[in-house]
C-alpha positions in Angstrom: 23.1 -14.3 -15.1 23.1 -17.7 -15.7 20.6 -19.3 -12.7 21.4 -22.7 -13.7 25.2 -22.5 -12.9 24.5 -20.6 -10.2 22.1 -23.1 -8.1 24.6 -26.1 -9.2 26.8 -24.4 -7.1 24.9 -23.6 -4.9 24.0 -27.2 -4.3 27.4 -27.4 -3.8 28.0 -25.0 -1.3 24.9 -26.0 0.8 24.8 -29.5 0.9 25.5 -29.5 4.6 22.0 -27.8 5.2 20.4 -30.4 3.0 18.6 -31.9 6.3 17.3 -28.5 7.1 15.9 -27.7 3.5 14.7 -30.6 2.1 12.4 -33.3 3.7 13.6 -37.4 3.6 10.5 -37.9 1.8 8.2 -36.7 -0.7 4.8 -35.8 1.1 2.6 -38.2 -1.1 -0.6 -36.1 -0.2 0.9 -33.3 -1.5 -0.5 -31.9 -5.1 1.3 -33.8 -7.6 4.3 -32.3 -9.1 8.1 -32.9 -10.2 10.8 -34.5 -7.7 12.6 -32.0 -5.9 16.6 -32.1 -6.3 18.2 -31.8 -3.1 18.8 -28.6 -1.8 17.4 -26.4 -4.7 14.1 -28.3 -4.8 12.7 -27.5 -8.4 13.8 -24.1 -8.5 15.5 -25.0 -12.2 12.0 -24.9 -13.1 11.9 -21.4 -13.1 13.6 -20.3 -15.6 13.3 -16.7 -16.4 10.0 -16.6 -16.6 8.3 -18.5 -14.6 4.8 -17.9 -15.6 5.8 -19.7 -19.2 7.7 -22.5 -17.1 5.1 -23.4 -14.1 2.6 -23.0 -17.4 4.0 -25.5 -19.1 4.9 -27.8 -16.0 1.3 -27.9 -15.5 0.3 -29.1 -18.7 1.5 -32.6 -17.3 1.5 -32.7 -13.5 -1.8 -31.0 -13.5 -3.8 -27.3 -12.5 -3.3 -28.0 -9.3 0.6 -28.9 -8.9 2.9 -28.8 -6.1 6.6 -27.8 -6.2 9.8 -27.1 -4.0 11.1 -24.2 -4.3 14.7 -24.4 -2.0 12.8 -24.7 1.6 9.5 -23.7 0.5 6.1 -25.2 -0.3 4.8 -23.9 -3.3 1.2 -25.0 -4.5 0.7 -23.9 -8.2 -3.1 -23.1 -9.3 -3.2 -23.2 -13.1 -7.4 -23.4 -13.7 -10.6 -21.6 -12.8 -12.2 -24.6 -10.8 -9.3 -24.7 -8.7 -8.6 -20.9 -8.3 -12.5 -20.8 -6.7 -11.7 -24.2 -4.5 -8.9 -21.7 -2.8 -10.4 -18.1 -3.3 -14.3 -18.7 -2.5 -14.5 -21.7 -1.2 -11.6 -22.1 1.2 -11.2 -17.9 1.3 -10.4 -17.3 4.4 -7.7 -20.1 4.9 -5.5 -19.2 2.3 -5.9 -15.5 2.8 -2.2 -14.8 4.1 0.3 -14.0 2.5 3.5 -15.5 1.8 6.1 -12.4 2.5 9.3 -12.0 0.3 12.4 -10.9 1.6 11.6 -7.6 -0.5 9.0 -6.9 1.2 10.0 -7.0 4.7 13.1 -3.9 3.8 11.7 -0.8 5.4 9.9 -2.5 7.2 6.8 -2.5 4.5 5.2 -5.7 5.6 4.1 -4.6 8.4 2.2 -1.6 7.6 1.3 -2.7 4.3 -2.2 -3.7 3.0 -0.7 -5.3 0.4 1.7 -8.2 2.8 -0.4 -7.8 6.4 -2.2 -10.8 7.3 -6.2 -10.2 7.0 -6.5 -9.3 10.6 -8.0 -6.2 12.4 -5.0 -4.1 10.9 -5.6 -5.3 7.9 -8.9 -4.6 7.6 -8.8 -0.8 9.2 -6.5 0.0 6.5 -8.6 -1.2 3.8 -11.6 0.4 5.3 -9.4 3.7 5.4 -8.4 3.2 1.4 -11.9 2.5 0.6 -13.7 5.8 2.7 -11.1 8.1 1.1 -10.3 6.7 -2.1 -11.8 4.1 -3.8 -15.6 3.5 -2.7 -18.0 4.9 -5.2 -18.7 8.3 -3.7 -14.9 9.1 -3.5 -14.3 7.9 -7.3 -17.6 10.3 -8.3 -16.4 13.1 -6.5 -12.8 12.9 -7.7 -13.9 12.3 -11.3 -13.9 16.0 -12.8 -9.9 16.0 -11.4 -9.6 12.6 -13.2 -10.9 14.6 -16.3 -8.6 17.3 -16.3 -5.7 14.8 -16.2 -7.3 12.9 -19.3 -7.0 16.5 -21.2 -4.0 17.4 -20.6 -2.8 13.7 -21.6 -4.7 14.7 -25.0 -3.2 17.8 -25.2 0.3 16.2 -25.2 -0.4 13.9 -27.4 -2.3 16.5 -30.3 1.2 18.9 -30.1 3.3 15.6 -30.5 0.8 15.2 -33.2 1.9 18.4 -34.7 4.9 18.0 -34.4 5.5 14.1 -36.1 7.2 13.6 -32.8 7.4 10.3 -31.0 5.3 9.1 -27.6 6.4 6.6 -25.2 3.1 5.2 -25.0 3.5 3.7 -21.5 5.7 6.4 -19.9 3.2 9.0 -21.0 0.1 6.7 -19.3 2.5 6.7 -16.3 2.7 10.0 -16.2 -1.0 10.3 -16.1 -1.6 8.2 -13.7 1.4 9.1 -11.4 -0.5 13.1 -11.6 -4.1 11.6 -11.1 -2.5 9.9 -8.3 -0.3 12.8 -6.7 -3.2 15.2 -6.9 -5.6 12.8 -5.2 -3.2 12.2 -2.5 -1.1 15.7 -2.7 -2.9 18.3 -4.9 0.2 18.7 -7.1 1.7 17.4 -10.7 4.4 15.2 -9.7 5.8 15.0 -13.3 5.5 16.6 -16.5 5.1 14.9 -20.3 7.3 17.2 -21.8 10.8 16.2 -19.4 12.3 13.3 -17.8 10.7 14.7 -14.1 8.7 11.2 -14.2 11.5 8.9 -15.2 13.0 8.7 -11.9 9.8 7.9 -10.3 9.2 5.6 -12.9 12.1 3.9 -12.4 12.2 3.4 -9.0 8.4 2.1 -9.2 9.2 -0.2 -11.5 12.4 -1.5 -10.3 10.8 -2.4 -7.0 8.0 -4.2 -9.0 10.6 -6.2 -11.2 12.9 -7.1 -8.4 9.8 -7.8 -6.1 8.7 -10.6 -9.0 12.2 -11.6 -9.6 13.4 -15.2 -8.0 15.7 -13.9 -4.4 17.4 -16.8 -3.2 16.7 -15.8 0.3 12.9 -16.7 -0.1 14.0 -19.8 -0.5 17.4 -20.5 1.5 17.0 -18.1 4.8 19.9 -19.0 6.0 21.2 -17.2 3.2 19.9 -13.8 4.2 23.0 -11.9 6.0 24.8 -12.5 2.6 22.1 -11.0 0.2 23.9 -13.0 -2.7 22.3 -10.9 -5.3 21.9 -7.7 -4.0 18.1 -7.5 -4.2 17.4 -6.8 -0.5 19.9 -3.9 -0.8 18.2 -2.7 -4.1 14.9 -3.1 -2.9 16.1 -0.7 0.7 18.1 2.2 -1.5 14.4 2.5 -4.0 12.0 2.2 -1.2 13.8 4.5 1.3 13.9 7.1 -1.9 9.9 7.1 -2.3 9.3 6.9 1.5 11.7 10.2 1.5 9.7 12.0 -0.7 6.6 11.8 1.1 8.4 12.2 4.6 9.2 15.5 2.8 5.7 16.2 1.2 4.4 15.3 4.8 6.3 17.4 6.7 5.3 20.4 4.9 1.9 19.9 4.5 2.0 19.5 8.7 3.9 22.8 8.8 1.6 24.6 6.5 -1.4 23.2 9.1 0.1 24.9 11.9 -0.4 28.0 10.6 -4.0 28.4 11.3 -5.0 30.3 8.3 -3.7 27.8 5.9 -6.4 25.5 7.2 -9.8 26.1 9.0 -11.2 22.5 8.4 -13.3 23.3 5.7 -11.8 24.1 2.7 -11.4 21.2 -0.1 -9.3 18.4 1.2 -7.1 15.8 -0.1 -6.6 12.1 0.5 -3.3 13.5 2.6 -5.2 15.7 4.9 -7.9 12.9 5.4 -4.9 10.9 6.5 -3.2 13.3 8.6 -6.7 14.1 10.4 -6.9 10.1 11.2 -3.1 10.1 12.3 -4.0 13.7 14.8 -7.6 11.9 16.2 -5.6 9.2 17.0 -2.4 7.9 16.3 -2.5 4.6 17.9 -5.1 3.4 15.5 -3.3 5.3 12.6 0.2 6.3 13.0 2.7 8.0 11.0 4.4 4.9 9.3 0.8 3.3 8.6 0.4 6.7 6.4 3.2 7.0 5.0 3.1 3.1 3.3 -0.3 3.1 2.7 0.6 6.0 -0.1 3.5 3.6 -0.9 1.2 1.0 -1.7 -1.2 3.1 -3.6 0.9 4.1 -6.1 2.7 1.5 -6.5 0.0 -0.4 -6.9 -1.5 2.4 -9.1 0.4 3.9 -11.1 2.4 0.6 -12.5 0.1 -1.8 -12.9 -2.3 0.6 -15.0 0.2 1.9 -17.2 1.5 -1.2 -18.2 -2.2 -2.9 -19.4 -2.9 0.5 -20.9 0.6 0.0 -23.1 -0.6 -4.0 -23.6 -3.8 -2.9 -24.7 -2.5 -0.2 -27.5 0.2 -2.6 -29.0 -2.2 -4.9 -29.3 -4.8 -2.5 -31.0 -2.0 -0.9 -33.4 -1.3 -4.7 -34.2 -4.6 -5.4 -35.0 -5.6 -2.5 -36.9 -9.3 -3.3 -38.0 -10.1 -3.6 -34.0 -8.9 -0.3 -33.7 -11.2 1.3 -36.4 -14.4 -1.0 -34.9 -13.5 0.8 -30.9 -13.1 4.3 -32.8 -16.4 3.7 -34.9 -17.9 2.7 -31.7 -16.6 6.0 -30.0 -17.9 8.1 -32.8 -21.2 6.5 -32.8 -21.8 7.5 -28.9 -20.4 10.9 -29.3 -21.9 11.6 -32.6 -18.4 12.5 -33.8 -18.7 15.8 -31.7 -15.5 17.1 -30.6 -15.2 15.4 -26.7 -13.6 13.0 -25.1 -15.4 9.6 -23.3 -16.6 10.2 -20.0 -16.8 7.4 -16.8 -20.5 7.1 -17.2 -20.3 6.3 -20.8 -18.2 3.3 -20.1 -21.4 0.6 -19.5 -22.1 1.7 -23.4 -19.1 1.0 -24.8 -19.6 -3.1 -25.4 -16.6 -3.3 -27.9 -14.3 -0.8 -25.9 -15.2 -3.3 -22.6 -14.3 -6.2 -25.1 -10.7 -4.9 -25.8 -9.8 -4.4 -21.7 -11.0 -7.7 -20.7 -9.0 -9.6 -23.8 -6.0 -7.1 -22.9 -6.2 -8.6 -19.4 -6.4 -11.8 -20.3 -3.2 -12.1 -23.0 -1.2 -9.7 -20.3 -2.5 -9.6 -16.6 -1.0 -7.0 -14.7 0.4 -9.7 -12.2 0.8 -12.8 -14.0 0.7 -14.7 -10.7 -1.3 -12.2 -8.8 0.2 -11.3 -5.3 1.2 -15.0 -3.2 -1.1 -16.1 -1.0 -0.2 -18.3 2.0 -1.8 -21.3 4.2 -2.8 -20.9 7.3 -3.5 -24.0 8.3 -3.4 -27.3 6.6 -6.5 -27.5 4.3 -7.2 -30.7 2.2 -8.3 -29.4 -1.1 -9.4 -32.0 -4.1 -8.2 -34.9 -1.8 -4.8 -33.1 -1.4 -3.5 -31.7 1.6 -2.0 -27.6 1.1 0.3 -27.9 4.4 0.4 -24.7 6.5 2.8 -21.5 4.8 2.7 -23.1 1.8 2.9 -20.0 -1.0 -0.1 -20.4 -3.5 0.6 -19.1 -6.7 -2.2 -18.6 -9.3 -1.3 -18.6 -12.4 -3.3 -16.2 -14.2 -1.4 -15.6 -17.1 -1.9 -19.8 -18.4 -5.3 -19.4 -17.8 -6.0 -16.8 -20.3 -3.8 -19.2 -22.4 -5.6 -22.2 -21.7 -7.0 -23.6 -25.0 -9.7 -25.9 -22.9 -11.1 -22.8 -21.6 -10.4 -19.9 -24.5 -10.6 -21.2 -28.1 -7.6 -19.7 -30.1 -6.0 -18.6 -26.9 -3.1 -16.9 -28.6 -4.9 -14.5 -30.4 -6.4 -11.1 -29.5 -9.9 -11.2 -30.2 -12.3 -8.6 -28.0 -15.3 -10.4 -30.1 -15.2 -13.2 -28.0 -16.1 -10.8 -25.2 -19.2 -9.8 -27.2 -21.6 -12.4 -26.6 -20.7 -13.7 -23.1 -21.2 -12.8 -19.3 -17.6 -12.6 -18.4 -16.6 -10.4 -16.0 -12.7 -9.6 -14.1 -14.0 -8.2 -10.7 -13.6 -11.5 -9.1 -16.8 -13.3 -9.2 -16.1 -15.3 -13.0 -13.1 -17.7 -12.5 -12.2 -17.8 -16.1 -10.9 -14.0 -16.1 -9.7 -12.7 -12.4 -6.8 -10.5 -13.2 -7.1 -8.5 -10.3 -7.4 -11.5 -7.9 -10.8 -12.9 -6.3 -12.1 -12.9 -2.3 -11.1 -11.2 0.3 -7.8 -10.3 -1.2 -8.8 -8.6 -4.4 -7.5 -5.5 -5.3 -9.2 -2.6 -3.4 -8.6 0.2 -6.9 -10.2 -2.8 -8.8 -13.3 0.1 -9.4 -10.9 2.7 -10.0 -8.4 1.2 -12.4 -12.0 -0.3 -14.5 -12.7 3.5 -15.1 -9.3 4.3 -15.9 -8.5 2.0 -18.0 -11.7 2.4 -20.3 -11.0 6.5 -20.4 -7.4 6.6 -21.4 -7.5 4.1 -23.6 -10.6 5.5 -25.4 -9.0 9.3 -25.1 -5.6 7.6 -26.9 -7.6 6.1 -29.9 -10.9 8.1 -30.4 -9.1 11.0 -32.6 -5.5 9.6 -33.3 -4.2 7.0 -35.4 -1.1 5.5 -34.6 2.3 4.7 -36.7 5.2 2.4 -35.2 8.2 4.1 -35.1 11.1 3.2 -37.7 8.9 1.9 -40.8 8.1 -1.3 -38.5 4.9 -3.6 -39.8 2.6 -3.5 -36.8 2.8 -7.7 -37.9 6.6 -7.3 -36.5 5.8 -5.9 -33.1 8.4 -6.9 -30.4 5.3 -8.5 -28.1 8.2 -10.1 -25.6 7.5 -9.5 -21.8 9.9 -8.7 -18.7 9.0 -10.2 -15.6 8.4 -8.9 -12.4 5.4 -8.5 -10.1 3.6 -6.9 -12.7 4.3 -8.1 -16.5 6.2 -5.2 -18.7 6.8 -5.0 -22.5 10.1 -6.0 -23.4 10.8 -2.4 -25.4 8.3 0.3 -24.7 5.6 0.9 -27.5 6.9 4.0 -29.0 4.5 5.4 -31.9 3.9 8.7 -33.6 0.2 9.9 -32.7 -1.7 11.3 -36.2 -4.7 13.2 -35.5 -7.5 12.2 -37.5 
């Protein structure tokens, strides 16, 4: 689709709402940024992808920049120094979110931890996510389950091995993490590595992540929202309504198989569902059925997607960069004393190098290349500039692991500069906040840290890896696809050799 056409005539077509859209004046306390055109604002800008445009638009208006976006304030954050102005020092005025269309089908926003304003809703979910899933006890006590889903990941892997046959790096981490996830929540396999059982739930994850980060037109021209011009609000309904289906089903059942007395006396071994469902039965005003039922939405989609794709990031870049491989396997070995096992959680905090390669990983590819928008909820004069109330903040996480005045030799992947430095991602070090800072950072931030250091240590520690099709790891495809979270543009497909 060619966007540039398609807003010049859409200029066109709305000139008669330019009063409504478009102010008479530039705000001059406003951020600096580019001149608005009328009607469509700067949304030209864009491009398709706007991480690499707003990047480079902020190389001369600025890290803190200001842009129109059809009828909507936009406040760009391109720096550390400014992303802790707005995330620790102004928190808890800019810790709403700005809503896309997207989000609101299904209703989703407003049961969603992910959209809901940081109110007393808000924060009852969260405390309901941490006490059953992520705070440290949970993660301990789900661990050995985590385990078993590591092995059998290995166990794929060693008969593709065998067999010189090809992985799908990234669908088979999905799959992984979509079982660790449906056991935690369901106590059953929701897909299998040896069939396509995962692809449709793949799919459907990720095309609501891609059209969620996609420019709509309705966030920024409302009046445009009966019409749906491109059919993203209709997409967005026809996924969603097939996830929430599946667990209306799973849920169902599982409160069928409750009623029978036997099936549960209220002390055998529990999942995350029947935590939920005994919240929902003490008292459903507090926790009702639609509060459950998208707070699994949001966990794995949130999960599954996000962890996946750095896991993918993080082994193209390794097979790439061959000699950083061999130093995170000799590093493995070293720990292990080459016996025949597989890392563990608690041997993560040994693993300097290993640590080294997820936070350069996040920094070249952050899961969310703009995190997830915040929102004003007031006017709030930041740096001598006023942020006006609703205006979406976007920080642009991705330029600032690019930033050449805070990384030297941005572009390339080098784990070593991790080595020697106190640089952290779970929201306290500016520099490196891939999974957002405040009151709004991710809640699996703990979880997807283990994760992430386990698989990609189980993928590496006894397998070498060969590209398929003859290709010099030098001639990797390293092109993105942008959406909420940031995909390779062709997965990484490699033929595992055990070593």
């Amino acid at each position: 689709m060619d966007y540039s056409i398609f807003f010049l005539l859409l200029s066109f077509f709305l000139i008669l709402v330019y009063a409504l859209t478009v102010p008479g004046h530039h705000n001059s306390r406003l951020p600096p940024g580019p001149y608005p055109f009328p009607i469509i604002g700067n949304l030209l800008k864009l491009g398709d992808k706007p991480h690499h445009s707003l990047a480079t638009l902020s190389k001369r208006y600025g890290p803190l920049m200001s842009l129109k976006l059809g009828s909507r304030t936009t406040i760009v954050i391109s720096s550390p120094e400014i992303a802790k102005e707005f995330f620790h020092t102004h928190d808890r005025s800019f810790s709403s979110r700005s809503i896309p269309e997207a989000a609101r089908v299904v209703e989703h926003h407003k049961f969603s931890i992910v959209w809901l304003p940081a109110g007393d809703q808000w924060r009852r979910l969260r405390r309901i996510t941490k006490e059953n899933l992520f705070s440290t006890q949970c993660l301990d006590t789900s661990e050995l389950l985590r385990e078993e889903k590591v092995h059998e990941l290995i166990d794929h892997v060693d008969g593709c091995s065998k067999h010189q046959k090809v992985v799908n790096v990234g669908a088979a981490a999905f799959t992984t993490m979509l079982n660790i996830f449906s056991n935690l929540v369901f106590s059953t396999n929701f897909a299998q590595y040896d069939s396509t059982s995962s692809q449709e739930f793949k799919d459907t994850v990720w095309a609501l992540m891609e059209v969620g980060g996609r420019p709509n037109l309705v966030d920024y021209f409302p009046i445009l929202k009966p019409m749906d011009p491109q059919g993203l609000v209709q997409w967005v309904y026809v996924c969603g309504k097939k996830l929430l289906t599946i667990f209306d089903v799973i849920i169902d059942q599982r409160l069928e198989r409750r009623s029978i007395s036997s099936f549960y006396d209220g002390t055998s071994s529990v999942d995350v569902l029947e935590s939920l469902l005994d919240l929902n039965l003490k008292d459903e005003h507090e926790f009702g059925r639609d509060d459950m039922r998208h707070l699994i939405l949001d966990i794995f989609m949130a999960g599954t997607d996000t962890i996946s794709s750095t896991l993918e990031w993080a082994m193209s870049e390794l097979i790439r960069n061959p000699n950083k491989m061999e130093m995170a396997r000799s590093e493995l070995d070293k720990l292990t004393k080459n016996e025949n096992k597989i890392i563990q959680e608690h041997d993560i905090s040994q693993l300097r190098y290993l640590q080294s390669i997820i936070k350069e990983t996040l920094r070249l590819h952050p899961p969310a290349p703009f995190l997830i928008p915040h929102q004003a909820i007031h006017d709030v004069e930041v740096l001598g500039f006023i942020v006006p109330k609703n205006a979406q903040i976007l920080c642009n996480v991705w330029a600032m692991g690019r930033d050449p005045n805070i990384w030297s030799d941005p572009e390339t992947f080098m784990p070593e500069r991790f080595l020697d430095v106190e640089i952290d991602y779970k929201g306290q070090d500016f520099e490196l906040i891939p999974f957002g800072a405040g009151r709004r950072i991710c809640p699996g931030l703990n979880f997807a840290h283990r994760m992430l250091h386990v698989v990609l240590a189980s993928l590496i520690q006894k397998f070498d890896w060969k590209l398929v099709g003859n290709i010099r790891p030098q001639d990797m495809d390293m092109r993105e696809k942008f959406g909420i979270t940031l995909q390779r543009n062709a997965p990484l497909m490699a033929i595992p050799i055990k070593l």
